[in-house]
C-alpha positions as CSV (number, residue, x, y, z in Angstrom):
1,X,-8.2,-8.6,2.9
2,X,-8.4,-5.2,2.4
3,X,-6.1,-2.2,2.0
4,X,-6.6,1.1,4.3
5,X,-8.3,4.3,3.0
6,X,-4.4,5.7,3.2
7,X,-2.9,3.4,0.7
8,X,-6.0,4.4,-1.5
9,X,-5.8,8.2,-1.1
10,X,-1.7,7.5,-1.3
11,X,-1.8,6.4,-4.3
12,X,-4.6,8.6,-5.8
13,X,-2.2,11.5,-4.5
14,X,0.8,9.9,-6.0
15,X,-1.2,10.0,-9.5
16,X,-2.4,13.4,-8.9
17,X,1.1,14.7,-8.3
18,X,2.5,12.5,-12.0
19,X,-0.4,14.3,-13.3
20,X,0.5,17.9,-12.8
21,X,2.6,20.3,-15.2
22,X,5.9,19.5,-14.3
23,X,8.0,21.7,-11.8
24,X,4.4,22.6,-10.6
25,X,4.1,21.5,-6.6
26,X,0.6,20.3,-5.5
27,X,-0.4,22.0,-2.8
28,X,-2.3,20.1,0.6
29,X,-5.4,22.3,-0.2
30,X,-5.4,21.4,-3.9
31,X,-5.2,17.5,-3.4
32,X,-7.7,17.4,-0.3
33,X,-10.5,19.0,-2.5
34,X,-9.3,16.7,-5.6
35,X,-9.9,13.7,-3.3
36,X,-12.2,14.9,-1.2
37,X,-10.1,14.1,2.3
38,X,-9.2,16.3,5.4
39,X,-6.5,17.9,4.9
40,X,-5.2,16.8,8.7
41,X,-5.7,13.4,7.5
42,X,-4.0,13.8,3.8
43,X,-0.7,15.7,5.5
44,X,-0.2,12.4,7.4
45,X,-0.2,10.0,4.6
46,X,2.1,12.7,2.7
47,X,4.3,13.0,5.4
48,X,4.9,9.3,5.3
49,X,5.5,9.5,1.8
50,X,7.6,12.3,2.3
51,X,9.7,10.5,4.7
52,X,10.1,7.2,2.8
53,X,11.1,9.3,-0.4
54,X,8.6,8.9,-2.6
55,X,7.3,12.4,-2.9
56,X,9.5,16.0,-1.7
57,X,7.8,18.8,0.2
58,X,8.7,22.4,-1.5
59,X,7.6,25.3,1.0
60,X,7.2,29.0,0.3
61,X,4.3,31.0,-1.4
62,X,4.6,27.9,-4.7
63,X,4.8,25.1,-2.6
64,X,3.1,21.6,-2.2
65,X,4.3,18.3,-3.1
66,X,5.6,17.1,-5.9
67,X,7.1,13.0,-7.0
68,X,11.1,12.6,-5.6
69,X,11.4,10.6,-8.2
70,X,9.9,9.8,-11.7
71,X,6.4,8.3,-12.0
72,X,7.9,5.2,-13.9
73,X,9.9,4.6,-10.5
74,X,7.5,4.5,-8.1
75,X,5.7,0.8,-7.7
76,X,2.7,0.5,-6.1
77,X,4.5,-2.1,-3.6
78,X,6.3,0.8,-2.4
79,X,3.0,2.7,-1.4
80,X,1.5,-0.3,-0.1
81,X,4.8,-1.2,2.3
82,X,4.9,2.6,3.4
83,X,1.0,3.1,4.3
84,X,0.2,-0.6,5.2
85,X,3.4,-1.7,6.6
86,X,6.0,-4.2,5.9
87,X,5.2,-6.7,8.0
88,X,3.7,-10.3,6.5
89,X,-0.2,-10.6,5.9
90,X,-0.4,-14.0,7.5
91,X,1.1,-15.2,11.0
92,X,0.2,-18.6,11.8
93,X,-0.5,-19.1,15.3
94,X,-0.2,-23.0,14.8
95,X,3.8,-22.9,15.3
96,X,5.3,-25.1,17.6
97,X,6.0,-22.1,20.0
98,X,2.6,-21.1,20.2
99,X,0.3,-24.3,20.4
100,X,-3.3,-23.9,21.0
101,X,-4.8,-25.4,24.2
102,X,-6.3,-28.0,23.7
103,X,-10.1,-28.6,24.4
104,X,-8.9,-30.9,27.6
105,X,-10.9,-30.5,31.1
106,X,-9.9,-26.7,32.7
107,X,-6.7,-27.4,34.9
108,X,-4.8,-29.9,32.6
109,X,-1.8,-28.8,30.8
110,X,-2.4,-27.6,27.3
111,X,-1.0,-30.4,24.8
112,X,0.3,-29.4,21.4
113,X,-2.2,-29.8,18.6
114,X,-1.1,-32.9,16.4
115,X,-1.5,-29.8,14.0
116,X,1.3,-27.7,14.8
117,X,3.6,-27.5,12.1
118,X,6.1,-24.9,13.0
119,X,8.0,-23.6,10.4
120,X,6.4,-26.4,7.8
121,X,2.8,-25.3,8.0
122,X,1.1,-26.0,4.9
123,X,-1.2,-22.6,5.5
124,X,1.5,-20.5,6.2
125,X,2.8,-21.8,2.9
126,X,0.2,-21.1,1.0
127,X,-0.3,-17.7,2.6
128,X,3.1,-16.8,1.7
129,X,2.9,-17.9,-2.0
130,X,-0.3,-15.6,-2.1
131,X,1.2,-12.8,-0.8
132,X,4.8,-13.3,-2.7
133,X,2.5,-13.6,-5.9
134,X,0.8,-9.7,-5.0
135,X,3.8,-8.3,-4.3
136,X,5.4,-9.5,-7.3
137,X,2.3,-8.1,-9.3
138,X,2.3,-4.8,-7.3
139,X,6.0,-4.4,-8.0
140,X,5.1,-4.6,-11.6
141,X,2.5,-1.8,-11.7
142,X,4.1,1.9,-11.5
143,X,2.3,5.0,-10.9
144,X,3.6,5.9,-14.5
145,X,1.9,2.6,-15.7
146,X,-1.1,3.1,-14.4
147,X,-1.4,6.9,-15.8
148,X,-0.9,5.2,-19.3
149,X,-3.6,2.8,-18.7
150,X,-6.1,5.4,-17.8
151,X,-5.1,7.6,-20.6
152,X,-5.8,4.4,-22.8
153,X,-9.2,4.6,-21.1
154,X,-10.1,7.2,-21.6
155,X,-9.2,7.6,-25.3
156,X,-10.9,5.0,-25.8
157,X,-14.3,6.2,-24.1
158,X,-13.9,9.4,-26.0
159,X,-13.7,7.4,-29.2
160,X,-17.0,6.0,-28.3
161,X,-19.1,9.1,-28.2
């Protein structure tokens, strides 16, 4: 599994914008060269930002983006379910309302797999628990957290030289 350049640039954005002097709005220009995106291709993944809440587009000669709310607010479950979608990770096709044929002779009806658990799947379970067990992690990490964890870095590095 793997999460889309958007959440990745989303969230790099999202630190970007905790980052700046406050009531100072981030303009499209600014963050494209900082991440080194198109800015066609940045304005999307604001917009859906925009649109979920997360950040607030300020126009006029100042204007850019800046957080809707405060850094310590904004979980990285929240990016993930706006740019990724909030759909589950795992659909198990072995459900008793979608058997899969079986490897009978061409012609004969499909039988259900002795397989099919429906709703009981034991790999649909374990998916689940997987992905209950990121989002519950996610949901613990905020864009404010993850500032002070890279500011802890790199105090750290400096205190190495």
């Amino acid at each position: 599994m793997q999460f889309s350049k958007s959440t990745a640039y989303g969230l790099h954005a999202l630190m970007l914008l905790a980052k700046s002097e406050r009531g100072r709005n981030v303009g499209i220009k600014e963050l494209s060269s900082s991440l080194g995106a198109s800015e066609s291709y940045l304005s999307k993944i604001m917009s859906k930002l925009r649109q979920d809440g997360l950040v607030r587009a300020v126009t006029g000669v100042n204007g850019g983006y800046e957080l809707a709310r405060a850094a310590s607010e904004i979980t990285f479950l929240d990016v993930v379910q706006v740019l990724e979608g909030r759909q589950h990770l795992y659909e198990c096709f072995h459900g008793s309302d979608h058997p899969l044929p079986s490897l009978e002779a061409a012609g004969d009806e499909p039988e259900t797999p002795e397989f099919a658990f429906g709703e009981g799947c034991p790999v649909k379970q374990v998916m689940d628990a997987a992905e209950q067990q990121m989002n519950r992690y996610l949901q613990q990490h905020t864009i404010q957290s993850a500032l002070n964890q890279a500011g802890s870095c790199d105090a750290h590095a400096a205190g190495k030289k």
